[in-house]
N, CA, C and O atoms as a Tinker XYZ file with bonds, in Angstrom:
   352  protein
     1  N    -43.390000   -7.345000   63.876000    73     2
     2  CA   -42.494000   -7.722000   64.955000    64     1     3
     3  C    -41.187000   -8.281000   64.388000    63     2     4     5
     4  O    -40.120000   -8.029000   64.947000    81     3
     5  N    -41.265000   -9.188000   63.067000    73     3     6
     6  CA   -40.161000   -9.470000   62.963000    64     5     7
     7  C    -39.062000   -8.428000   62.459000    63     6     8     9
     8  O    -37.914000   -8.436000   62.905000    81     7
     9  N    -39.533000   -7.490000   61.447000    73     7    10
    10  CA   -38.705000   -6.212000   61.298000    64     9    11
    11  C    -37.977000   -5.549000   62.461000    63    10    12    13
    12  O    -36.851000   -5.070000   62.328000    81    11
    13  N    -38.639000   -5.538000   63.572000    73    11    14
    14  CA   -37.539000   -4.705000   64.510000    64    13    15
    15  C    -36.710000   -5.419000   64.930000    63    14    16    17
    16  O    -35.724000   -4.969000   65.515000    81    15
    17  N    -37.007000   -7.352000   64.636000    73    15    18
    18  CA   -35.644000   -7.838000   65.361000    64    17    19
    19  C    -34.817000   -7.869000   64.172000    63    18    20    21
    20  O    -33.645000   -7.494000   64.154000    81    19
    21  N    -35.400000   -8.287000   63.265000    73    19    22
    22  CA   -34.271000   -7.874000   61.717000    64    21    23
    23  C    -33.574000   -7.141000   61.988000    63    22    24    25
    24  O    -32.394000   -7.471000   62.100000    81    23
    25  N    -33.951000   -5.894000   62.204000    73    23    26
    26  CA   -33.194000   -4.381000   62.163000    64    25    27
    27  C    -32.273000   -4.930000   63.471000    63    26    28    29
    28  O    -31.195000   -5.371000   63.070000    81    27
    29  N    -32.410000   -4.997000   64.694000    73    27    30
    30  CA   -31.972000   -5.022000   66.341000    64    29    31
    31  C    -30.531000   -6.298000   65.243000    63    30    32    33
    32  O    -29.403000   -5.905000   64.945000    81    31
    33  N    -30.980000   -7.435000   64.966000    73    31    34
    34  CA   -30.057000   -8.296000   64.646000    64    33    35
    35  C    -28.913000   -7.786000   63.116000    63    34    36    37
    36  O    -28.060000   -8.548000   62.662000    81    35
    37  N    -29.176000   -6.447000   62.593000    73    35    38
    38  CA   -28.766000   -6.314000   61.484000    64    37    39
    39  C    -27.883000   -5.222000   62.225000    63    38    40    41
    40  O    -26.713000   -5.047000   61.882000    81    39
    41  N    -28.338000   -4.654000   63.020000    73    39    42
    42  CA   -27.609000   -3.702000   63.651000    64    41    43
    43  C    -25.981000   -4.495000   64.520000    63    42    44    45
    44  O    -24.806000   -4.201000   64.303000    81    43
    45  N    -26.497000   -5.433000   65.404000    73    43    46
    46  CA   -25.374000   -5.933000   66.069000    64    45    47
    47  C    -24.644000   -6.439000   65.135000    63    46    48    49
    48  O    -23.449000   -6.314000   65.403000    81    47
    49  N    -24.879000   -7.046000   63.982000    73    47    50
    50  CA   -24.102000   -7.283000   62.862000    64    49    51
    51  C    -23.136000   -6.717000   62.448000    63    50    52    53
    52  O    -22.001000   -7.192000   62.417000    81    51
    53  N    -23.633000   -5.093000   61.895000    73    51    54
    54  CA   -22.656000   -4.435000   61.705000    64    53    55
    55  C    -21.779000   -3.732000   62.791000    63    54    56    57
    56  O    -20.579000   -3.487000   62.667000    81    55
    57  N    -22.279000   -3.549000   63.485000    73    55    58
    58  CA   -21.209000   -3.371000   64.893000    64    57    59
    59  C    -20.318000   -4.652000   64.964000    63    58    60    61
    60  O    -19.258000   -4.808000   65.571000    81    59
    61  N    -20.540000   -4.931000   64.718000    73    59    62
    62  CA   -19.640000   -6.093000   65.466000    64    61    63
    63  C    -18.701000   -5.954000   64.343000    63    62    64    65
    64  O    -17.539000   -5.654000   64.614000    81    63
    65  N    -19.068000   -6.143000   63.044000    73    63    66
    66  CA   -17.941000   -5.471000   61.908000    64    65    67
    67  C    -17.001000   -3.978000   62.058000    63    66    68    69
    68  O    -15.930000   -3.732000   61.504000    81    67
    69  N    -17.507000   -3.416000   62.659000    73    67    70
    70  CA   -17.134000   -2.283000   62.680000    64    69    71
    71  C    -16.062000   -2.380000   64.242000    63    70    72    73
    72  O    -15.018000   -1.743000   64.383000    81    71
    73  N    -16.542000   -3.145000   65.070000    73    71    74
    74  CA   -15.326000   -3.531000   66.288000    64    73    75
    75  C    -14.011000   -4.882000   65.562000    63    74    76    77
    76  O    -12.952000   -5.256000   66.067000    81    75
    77  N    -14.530000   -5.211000   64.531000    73    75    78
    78  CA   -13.405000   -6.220000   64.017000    64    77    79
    79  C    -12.538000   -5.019000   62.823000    63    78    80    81
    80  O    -11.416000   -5.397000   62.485000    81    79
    81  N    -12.942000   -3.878000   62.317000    73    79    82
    82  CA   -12.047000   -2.676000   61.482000    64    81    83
    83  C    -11.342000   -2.197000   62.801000    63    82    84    85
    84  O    -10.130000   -2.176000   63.013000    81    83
    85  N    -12.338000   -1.824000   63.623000    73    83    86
    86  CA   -11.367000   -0.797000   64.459000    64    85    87
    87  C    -10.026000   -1.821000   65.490000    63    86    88    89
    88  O     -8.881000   -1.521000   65.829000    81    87
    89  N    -10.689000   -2.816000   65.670000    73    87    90
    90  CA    -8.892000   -4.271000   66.356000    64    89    91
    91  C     -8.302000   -4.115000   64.931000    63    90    92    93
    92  O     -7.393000   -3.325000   65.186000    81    91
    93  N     -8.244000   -4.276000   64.003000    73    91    94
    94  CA    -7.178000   -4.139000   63.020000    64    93    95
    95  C     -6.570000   -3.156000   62.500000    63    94    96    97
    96  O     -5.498000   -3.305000   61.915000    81    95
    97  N     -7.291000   -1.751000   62.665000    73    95    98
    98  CA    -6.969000   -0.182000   62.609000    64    97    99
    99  C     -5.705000   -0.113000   63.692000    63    98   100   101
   100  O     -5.331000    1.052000   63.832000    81    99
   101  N     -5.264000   -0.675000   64.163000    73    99   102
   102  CA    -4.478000   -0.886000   65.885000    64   101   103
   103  C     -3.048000   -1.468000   65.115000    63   102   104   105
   104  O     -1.982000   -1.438000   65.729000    81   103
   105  N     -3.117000   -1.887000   64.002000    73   103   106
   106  CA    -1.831000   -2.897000   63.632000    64   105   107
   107  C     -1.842000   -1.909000   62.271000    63   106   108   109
   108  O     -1.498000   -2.478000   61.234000    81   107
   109  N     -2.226000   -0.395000   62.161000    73   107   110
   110  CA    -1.154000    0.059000   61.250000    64   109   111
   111  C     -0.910000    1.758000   61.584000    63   110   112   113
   112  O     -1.812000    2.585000   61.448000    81   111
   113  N      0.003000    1.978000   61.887000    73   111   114
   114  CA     0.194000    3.405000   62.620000    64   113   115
   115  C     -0.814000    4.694000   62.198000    63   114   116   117
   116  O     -0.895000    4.871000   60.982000    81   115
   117  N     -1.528000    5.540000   62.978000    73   115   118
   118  CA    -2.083000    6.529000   61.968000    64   117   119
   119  C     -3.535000    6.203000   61.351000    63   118   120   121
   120  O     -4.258000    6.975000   60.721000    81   119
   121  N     -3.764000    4.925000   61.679000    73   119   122
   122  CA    -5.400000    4.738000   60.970000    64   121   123
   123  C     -6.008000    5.396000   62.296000    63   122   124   125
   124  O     -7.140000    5.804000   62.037000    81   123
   125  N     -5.757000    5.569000   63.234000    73   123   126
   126  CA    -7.133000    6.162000   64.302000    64   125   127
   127  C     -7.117000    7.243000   64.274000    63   126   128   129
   128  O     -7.980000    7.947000   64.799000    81   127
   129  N     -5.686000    7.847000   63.377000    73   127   130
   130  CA    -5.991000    9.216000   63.627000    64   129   131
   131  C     -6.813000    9.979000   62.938000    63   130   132   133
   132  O     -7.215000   11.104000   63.235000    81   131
   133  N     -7.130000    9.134000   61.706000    73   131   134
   134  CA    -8.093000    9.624000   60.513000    64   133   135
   135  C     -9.164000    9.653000   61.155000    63   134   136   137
   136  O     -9.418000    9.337000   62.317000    81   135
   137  N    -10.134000   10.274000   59.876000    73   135   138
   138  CA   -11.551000   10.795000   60.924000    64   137   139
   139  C    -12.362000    9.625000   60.599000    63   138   140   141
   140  O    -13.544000    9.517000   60.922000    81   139
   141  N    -11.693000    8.749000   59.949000    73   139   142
   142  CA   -12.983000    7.136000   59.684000    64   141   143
   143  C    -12.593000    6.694000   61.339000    63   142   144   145
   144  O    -13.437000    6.493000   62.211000    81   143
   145  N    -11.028000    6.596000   61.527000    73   143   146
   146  CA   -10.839000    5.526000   62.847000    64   145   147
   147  C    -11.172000    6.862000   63.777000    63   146   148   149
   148  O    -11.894000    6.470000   64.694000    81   147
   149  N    -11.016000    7.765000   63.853000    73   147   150
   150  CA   -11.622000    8.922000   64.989000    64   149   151
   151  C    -13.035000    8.861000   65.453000    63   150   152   153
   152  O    -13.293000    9.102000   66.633000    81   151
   153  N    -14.650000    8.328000   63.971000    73   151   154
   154  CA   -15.445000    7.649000   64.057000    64   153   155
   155  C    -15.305000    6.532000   65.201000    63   154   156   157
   156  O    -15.535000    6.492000   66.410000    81   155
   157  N    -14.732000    5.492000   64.069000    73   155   158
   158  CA   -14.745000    4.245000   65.065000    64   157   159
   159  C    -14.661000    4.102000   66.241000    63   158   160   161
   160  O    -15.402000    3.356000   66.880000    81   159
   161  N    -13.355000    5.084000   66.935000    73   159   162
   162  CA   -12.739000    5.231000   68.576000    64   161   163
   163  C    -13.915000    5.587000   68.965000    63   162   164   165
   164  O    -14.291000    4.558000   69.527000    81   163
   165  N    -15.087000    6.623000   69.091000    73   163   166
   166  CA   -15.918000    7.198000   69.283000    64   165   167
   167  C    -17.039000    5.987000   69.920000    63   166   168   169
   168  O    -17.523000    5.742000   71.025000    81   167
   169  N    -17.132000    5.398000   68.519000    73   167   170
   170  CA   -18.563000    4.670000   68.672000    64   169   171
   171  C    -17.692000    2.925000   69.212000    63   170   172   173
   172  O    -18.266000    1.923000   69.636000    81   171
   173  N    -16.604000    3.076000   69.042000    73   171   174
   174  CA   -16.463000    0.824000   69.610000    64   173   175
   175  C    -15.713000    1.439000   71.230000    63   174   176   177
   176  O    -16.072000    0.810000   72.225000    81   175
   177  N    -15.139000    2.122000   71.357000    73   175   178
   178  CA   -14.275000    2.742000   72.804000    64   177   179
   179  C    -15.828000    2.149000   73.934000    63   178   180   181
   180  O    -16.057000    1.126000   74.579000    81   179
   181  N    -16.293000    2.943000   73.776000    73   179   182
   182  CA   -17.389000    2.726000   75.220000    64   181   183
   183  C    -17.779000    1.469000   75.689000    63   182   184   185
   184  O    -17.762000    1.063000   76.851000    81   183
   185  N    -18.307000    0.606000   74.167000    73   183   186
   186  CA   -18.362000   -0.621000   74.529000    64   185   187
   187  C    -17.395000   -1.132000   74.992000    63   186   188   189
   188  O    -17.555000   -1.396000   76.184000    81   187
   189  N    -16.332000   -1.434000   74.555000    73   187   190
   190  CA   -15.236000   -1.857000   74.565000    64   189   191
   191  C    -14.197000   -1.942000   76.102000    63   190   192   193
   192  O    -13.412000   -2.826000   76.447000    81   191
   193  N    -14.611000   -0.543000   76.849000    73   191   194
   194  CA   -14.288000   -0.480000   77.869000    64   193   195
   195  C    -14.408000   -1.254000   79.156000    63   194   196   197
   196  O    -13.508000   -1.498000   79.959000    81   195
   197  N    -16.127000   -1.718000   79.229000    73   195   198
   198  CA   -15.560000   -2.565000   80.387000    64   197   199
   199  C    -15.177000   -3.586000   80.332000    63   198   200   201
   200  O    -14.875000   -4.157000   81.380000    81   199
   201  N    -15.029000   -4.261000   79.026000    73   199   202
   202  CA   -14.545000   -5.430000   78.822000    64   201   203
   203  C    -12.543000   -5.608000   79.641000    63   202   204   205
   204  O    -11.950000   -6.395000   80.378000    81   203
   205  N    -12.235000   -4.327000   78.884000    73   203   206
   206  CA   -11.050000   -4.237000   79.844000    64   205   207
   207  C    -10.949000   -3.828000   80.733000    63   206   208   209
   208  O     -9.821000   -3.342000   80.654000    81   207
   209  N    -11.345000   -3.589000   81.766000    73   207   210
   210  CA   -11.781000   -3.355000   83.038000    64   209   211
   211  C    -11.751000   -4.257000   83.301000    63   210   212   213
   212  O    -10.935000   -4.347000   84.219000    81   211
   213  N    -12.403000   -5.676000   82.950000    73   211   214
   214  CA   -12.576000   -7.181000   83.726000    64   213   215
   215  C    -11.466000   -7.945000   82.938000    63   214   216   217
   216  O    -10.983000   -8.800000   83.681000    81   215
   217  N    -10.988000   -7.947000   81.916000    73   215   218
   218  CA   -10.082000   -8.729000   80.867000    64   217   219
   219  C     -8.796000   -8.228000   80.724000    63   218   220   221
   220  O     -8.531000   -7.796000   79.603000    81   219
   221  N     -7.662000   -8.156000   81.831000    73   219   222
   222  CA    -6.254000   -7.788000   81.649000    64   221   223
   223  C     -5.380000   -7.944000   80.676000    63   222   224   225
   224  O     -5.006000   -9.114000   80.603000    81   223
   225  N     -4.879000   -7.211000   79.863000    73   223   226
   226  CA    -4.267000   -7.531000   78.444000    64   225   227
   227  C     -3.064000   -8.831000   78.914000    63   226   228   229
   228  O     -2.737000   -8.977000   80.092000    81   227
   229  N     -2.573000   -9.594000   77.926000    73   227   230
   230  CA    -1.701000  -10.271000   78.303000    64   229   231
   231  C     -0.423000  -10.001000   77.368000    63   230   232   233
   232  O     -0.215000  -10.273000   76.186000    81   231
   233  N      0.286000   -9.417000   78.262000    73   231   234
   234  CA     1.839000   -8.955000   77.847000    64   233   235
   235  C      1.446000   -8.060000   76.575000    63   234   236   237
   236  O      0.915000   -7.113000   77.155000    81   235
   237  N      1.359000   -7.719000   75.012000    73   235   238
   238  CA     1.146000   -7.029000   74.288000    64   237   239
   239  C     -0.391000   -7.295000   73.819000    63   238   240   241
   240  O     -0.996000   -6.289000   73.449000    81   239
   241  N     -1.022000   -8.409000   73.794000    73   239   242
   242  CA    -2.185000   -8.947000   73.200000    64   241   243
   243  C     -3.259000   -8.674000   74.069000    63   242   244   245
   244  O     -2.982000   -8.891000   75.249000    81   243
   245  N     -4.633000   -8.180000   73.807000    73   243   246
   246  CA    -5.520000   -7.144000   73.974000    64   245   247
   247  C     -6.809000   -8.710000   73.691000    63   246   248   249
   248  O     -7.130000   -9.106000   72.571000    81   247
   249  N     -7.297000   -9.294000   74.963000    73   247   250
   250  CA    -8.126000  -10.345000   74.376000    64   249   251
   251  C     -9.603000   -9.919000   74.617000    63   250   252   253
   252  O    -10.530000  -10.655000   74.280000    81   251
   253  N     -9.778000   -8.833000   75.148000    73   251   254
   254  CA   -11.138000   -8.166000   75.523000    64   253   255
   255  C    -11.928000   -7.559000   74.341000    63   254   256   257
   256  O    -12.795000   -6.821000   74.809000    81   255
   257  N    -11.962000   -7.580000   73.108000    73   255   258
   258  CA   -12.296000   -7.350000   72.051000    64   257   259
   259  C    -12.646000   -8.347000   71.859000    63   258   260   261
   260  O    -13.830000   -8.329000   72.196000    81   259
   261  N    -12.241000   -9.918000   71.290000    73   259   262
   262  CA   -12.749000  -10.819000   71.224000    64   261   263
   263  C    -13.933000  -11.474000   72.008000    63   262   264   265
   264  O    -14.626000  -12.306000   71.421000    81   263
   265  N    -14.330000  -10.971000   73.951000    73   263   266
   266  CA   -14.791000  -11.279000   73.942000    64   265   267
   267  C    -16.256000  -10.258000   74.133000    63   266   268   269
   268  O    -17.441000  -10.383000   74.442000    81   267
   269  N    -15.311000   -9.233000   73.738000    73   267   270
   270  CA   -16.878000   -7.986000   73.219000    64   269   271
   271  C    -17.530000   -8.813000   71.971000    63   270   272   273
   272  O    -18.754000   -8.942000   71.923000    81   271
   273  N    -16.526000   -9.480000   70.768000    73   271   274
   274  CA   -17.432000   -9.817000   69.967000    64   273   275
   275  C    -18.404000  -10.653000   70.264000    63   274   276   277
   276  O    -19.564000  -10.459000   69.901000    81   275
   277  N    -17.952000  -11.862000   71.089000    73   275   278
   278  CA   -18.577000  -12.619000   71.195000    64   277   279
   279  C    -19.729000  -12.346000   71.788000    63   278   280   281
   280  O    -20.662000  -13.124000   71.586000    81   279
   281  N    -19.880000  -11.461000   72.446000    73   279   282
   282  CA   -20.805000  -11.251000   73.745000    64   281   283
   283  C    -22.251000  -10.832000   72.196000    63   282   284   285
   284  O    -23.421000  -11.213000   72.165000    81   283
   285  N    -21.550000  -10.027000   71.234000    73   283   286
   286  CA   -22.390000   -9.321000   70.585000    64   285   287
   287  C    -22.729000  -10.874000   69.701000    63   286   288   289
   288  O    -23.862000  -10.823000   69.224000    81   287
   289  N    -22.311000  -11.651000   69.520000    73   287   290
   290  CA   -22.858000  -12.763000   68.985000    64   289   291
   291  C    -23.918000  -13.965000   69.860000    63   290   292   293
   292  O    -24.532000  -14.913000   69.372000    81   291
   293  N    -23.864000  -13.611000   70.976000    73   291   294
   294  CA   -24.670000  -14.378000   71.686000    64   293   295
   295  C    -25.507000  -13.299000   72.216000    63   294   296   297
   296  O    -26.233000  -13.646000   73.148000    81   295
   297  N    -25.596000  -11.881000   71.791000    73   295   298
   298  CA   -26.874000  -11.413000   71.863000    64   297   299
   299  C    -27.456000  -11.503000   70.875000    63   298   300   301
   300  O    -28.682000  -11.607000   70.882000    81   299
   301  N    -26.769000  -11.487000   69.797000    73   299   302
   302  CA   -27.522000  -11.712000   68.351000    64   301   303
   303  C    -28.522000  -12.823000   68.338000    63   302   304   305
   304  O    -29.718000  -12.732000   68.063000    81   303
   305  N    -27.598000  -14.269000   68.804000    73   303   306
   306  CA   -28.488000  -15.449000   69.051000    64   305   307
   307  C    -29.786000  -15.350000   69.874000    63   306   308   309
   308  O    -30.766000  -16.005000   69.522000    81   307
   309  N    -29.828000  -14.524000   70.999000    73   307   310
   310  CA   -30.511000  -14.664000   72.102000    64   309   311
   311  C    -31.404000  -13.385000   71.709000    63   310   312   313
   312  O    -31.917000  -12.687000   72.584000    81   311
   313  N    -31.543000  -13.148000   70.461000    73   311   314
   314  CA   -32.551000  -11.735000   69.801000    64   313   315
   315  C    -33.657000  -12.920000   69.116000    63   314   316   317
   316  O    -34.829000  -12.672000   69.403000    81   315
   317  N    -33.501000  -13.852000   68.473000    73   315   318
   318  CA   -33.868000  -14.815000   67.722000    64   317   319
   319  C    -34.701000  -15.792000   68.211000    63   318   320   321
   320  O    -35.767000  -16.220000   67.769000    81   319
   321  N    -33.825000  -16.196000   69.552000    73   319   322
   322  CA   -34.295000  -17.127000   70.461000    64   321   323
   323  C    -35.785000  -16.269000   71.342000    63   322   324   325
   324  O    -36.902000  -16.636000   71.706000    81   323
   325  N    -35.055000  -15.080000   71.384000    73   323   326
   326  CA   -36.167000  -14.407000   72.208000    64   325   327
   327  C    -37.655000  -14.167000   71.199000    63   326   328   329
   328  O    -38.814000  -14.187000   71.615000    81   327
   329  N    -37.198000  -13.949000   69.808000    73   327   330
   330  CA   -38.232000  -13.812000   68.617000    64   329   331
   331  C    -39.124000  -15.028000   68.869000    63   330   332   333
   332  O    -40.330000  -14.954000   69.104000    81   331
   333  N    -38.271000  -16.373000   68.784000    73   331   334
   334  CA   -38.949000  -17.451000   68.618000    64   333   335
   335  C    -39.930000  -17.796000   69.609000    63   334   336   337
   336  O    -40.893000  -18.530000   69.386000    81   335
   337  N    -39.588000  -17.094000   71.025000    73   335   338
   338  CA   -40.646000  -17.569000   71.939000    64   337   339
   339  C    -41.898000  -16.366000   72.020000    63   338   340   341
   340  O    -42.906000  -16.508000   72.713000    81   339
   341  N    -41.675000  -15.425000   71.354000    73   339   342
   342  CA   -42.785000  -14.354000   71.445000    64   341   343
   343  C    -43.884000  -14.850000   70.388000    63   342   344   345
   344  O    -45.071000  -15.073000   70.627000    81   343
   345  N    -42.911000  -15.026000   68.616000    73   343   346
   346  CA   -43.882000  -15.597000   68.033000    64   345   347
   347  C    -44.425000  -16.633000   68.032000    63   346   348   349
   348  O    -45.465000  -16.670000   67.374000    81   347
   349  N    -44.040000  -17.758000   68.657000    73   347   350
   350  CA   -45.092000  -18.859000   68.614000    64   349   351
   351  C    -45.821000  -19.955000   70.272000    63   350   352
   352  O    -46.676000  -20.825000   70.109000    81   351
């Protein structure tokens, strides 16, 4: 049991790395067009979406990413928390 939350918590990990490359792929012209950021658009876009849907950019600054991360950090927590009450 604990392996699949390992994995479940190792996974949001790297996502969540991979949504902090693709917000900084944004601040240099031409990285999305490559097929690493063409990847990325692919796999962080969907998530990413309804966050802006509910989170209106403000004037140039884009704050709905930040709180995609976060969201993925308090599922991370709440993978752990949920571990802790199954195993004991």
């Amino acid at each position: 049991m604990y392996q699949i939350f390992s994995l479940l918590d190792t996974a949001l990990y790297i996502y969540s790395f991979g949504l902090i490359i693709y917000i900084f792929m944004s601040w240099f012209p031409g990285a999305r067009e490559s097929a690493f950021g063409s990847f990325l658009t692919k796999i962080c876009e969907p998530y990413l979406e309804p966050f802006r849907k509910i989170i209106p950019p403000l004037g140039m600054i884009d704050l709905s990413p930040i709180v995609a991360i976060l969201v993925l950090h308090l599922a991370r927590t709440g993978i752990w928390e949920l571990y802790r009450f199954i195993a004991f």
